[in-house]
C-alpha positions as CSV (number, residue, x, y, z in Angstrom):
1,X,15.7,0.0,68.6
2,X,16.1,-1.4,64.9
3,X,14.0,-0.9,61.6
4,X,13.0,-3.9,59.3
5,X,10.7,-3.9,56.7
6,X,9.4,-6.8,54.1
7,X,7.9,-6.2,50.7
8,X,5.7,-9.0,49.3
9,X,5.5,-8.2,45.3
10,X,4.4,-10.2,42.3
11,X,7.9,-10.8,41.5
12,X,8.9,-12.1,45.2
13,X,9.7,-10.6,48.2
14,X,12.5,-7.8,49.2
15,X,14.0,-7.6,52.9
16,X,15.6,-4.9,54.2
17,X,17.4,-4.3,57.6
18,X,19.3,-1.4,59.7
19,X,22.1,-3.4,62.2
20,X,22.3,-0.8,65.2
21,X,21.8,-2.5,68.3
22,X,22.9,0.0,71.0
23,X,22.7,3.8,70.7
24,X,24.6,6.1,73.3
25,X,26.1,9.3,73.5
26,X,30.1,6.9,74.0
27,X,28.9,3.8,72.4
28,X,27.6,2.4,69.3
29,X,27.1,-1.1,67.9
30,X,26.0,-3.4,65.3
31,X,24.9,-6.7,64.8
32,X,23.2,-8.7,61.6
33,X,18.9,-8.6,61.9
34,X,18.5,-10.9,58.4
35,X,19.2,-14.6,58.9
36,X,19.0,-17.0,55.7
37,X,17.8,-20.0,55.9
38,X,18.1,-22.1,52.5
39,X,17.5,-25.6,51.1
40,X,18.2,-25.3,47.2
41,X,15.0,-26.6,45.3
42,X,13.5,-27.1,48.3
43,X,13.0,-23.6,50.5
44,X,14.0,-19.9,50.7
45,X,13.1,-18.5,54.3
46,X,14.6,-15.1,55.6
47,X,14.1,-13.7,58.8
48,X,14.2,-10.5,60.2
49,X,14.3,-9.5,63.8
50,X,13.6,-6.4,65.6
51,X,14.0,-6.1,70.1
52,X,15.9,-7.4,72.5
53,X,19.2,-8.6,71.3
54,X,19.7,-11.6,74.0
55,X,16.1,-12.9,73.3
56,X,16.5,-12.7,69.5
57,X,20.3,-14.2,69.5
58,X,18.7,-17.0,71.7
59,X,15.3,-17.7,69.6
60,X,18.5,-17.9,66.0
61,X,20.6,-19.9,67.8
62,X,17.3,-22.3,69.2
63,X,15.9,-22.6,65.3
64,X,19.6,-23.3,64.2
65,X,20.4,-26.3,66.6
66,X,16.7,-27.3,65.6
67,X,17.5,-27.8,61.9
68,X,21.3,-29.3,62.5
69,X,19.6,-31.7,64.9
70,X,16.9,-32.7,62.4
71,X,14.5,-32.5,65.0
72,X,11.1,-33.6,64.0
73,X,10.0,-29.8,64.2
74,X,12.5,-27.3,62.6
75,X,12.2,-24.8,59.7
76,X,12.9,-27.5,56.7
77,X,10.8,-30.3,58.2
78,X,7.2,-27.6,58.4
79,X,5.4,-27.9,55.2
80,X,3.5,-24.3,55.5
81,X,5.4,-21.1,56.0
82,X,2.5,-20.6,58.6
83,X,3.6,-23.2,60.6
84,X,7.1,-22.3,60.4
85,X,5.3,-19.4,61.8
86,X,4.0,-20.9,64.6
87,X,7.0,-22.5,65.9
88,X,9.2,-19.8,65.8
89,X,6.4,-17.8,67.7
90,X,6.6,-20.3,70.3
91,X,10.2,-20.3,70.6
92,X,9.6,-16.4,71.4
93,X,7.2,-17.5,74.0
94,X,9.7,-20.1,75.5
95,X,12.6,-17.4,75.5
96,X,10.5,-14.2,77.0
97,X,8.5,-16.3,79.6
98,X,12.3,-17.3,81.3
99,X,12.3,-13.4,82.2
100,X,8.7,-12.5,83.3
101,X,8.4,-14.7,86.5
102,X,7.5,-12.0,88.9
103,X,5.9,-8.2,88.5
104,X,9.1,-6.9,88.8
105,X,11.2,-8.2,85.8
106,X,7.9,-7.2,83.8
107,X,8.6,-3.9,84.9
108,X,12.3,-3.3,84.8
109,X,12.8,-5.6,81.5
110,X,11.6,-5.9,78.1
111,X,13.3,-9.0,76.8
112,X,10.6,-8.9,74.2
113,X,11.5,-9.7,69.9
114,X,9.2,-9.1,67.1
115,X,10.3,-11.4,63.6
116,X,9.6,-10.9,60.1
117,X,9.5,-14.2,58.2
118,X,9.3,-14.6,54.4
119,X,10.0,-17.0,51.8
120,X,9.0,-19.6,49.8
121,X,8.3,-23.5,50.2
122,X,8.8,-25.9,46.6
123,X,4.8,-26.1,45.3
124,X,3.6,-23.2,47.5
125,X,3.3,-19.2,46.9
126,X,5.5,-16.8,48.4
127,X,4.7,-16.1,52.1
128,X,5.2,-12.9,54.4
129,X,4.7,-13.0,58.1
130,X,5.2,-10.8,61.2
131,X,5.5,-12.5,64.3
132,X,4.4,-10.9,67.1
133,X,6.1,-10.8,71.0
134,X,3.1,-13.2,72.2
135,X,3.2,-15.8,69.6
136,X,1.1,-15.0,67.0
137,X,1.7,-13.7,64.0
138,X,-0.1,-12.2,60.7
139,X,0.3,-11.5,57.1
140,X,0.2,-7.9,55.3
141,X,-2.7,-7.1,53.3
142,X,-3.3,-6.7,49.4
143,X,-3.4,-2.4,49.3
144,X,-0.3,-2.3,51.6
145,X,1.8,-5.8,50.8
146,X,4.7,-4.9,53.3
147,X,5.3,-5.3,57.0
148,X,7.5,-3.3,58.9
149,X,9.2,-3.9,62.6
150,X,10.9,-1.9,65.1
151,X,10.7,1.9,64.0
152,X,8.3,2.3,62.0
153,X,7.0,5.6,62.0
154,X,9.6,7.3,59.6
155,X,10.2,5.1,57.0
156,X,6.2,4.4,56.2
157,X,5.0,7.1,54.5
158,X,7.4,6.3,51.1
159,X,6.6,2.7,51.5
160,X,2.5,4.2,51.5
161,X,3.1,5.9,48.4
162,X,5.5,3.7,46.2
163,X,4.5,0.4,46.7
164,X,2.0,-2.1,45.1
165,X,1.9,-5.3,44.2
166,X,3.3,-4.7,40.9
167,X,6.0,-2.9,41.7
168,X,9.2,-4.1,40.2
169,X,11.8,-5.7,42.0
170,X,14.4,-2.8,42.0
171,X,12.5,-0.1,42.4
172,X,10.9,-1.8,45.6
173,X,14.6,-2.5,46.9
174,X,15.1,1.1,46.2
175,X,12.5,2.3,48.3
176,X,13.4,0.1,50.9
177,X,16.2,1.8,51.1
178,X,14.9,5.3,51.2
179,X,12.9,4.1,54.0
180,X,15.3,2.9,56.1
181,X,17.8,5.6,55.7
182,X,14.8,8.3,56.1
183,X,14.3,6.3,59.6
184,X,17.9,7.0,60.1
185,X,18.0,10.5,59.8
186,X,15.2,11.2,62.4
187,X,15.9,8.3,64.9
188,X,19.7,7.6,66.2
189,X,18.6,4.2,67.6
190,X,18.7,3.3,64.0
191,X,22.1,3.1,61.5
192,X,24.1,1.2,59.1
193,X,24.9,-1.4,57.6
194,X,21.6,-1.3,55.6
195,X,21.4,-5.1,54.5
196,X,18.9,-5.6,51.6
197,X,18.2,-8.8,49.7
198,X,15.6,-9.8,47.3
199,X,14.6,-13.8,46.6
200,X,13.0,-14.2,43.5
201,X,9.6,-15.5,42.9
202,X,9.6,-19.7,42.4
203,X,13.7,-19.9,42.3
204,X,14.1,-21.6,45.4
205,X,17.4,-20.3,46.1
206,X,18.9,-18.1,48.9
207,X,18.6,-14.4,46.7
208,X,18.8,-12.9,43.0
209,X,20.3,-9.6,44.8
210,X,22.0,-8.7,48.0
211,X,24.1,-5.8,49.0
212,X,24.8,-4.3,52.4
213,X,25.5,-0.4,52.6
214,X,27.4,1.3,55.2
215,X,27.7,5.0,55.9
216,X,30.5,5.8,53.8
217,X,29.0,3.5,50.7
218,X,28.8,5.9,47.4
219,X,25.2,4.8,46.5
220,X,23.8,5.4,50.0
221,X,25.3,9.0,49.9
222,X,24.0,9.6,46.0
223,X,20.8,8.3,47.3
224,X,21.1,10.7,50.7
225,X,21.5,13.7,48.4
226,X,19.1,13.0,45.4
227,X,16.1,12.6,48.0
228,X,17.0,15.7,49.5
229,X,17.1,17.8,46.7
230,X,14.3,16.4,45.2
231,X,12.2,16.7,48.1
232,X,13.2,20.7,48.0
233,X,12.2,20.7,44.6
234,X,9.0,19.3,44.9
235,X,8.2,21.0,48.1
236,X,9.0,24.7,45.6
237,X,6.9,23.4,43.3
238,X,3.4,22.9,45.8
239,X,0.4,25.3,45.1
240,X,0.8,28.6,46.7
241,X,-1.1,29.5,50.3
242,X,-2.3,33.0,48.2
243,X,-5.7,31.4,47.4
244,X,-6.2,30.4,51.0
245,X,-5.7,33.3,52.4
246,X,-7.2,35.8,50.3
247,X,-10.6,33.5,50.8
248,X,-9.8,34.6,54.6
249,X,-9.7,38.1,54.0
């Protein structure tokens, strides 16, 4: 399993991805969910990938041979992020449908992939999208303007109560975080590196920030530690049951 998440905020977009790809009791491993794809002046477009790892290496290394090729459909030739949408979500389709040929593999294989894509084309807004397994694909909405993929139970409750549109830059990546590594701590299947980038509004270039965090990386431990405590602290601090139960007396 994997955790991504985007954040679509009026100063641009933050992305933010755990790397475990295998989880066992003898073996764990990594490998990079957030692939860049950048013209300068031209277009920003980041993707995220949650699933199976053969499907979603194959679907990269597809859109990659795509745009060296120059073939008339790639992700710098598309003039909507929408479209861009589109054809990566039939990629998926192309990839998947190589695997479900009888009842059987349906049943004993899930080669399925979920993407996040993000970014900006020259003379257009910023653009979020979550690609779906199937093909399709939608945008997040204006009271929660993030999408998450992969496992996303744990790490949606701070993204709930943090984040709005105008929530600056850094304080978004800094949530991203927490979300992630709160993911981490109740799901195995998710770890580090934690990569997290954030492409500026309008600047057409790759990212302002990027950083990746690994276990033993000071901030992710001060961050590890603050949140706990402070989640002791306010949990102290939460109105007594004494009311409640002397009504039930």
């Amino acid at each position: 399993m994997s955790y991504c998440l985007a954040i679509l905020i009026d100063d641009g977009i933050v992305f933010c991805a755990d790397s475990r790809t295998n989880a066992g009791p003898d073996r764990v491993g990594t490998h990079k969910k957030m692939h860049v794809f950048s013209r300068e002046d031209d277009r920003t477009l980041v993707l995220l990938v949650a699933g199976n790892l053969a499907t979603s290496q194959a679907v990269i290394a597809r859109i990659k041979r795509d745009a060296r090729e120059n073939l008339e459909t790639n992700v710098y030739s598309l003039k909507h992020i929408s479209d861009i949408a589109d054809y990566i979500g039939q990629l998926v389709l192309a990839e998947t449908s190589k695997f479900l040929s009888n009842e059987q593999a349906i049943s004993a294989f899930d080669a399925s992939v979920t993407f996040i894509l993000g970014g900006q084309i020259s003379g257009q807004k910023p653009g979020l999208h979550m690609i779906y397994p199937e093909g399709n694909h939608i945008k997040p909405s204006k009271d929660q303007p993030y999408l998450q993929i992969g496992e996303v139970k744990y790490g949606k409750p701070i993204l709930d109560r943090i984040i709005k549109s105008d929530t600056p830059y850094e304080t978004a990546m800094r949530c991203a975080v927490v979300s992630v590594d709160s993911t981490m701590r109740s799901n195995v299947t998710v770890g580090p590196p934690i990569e997290c980038l954030f492409y500026r509004k309008d600047s057409l270039v790759s990212h302002e920030q990027y950083f990746k965090l690994d276990e033993s990386h000071s901030y992710l431990s001060a961050v590890r530690e603050s949140w706990e405590e402070n989640i002791r602290v306010a949990f102290e601090r939460l109105p007594s049951l004494d009311q409640v139960f002397a009504e039930h007396e």
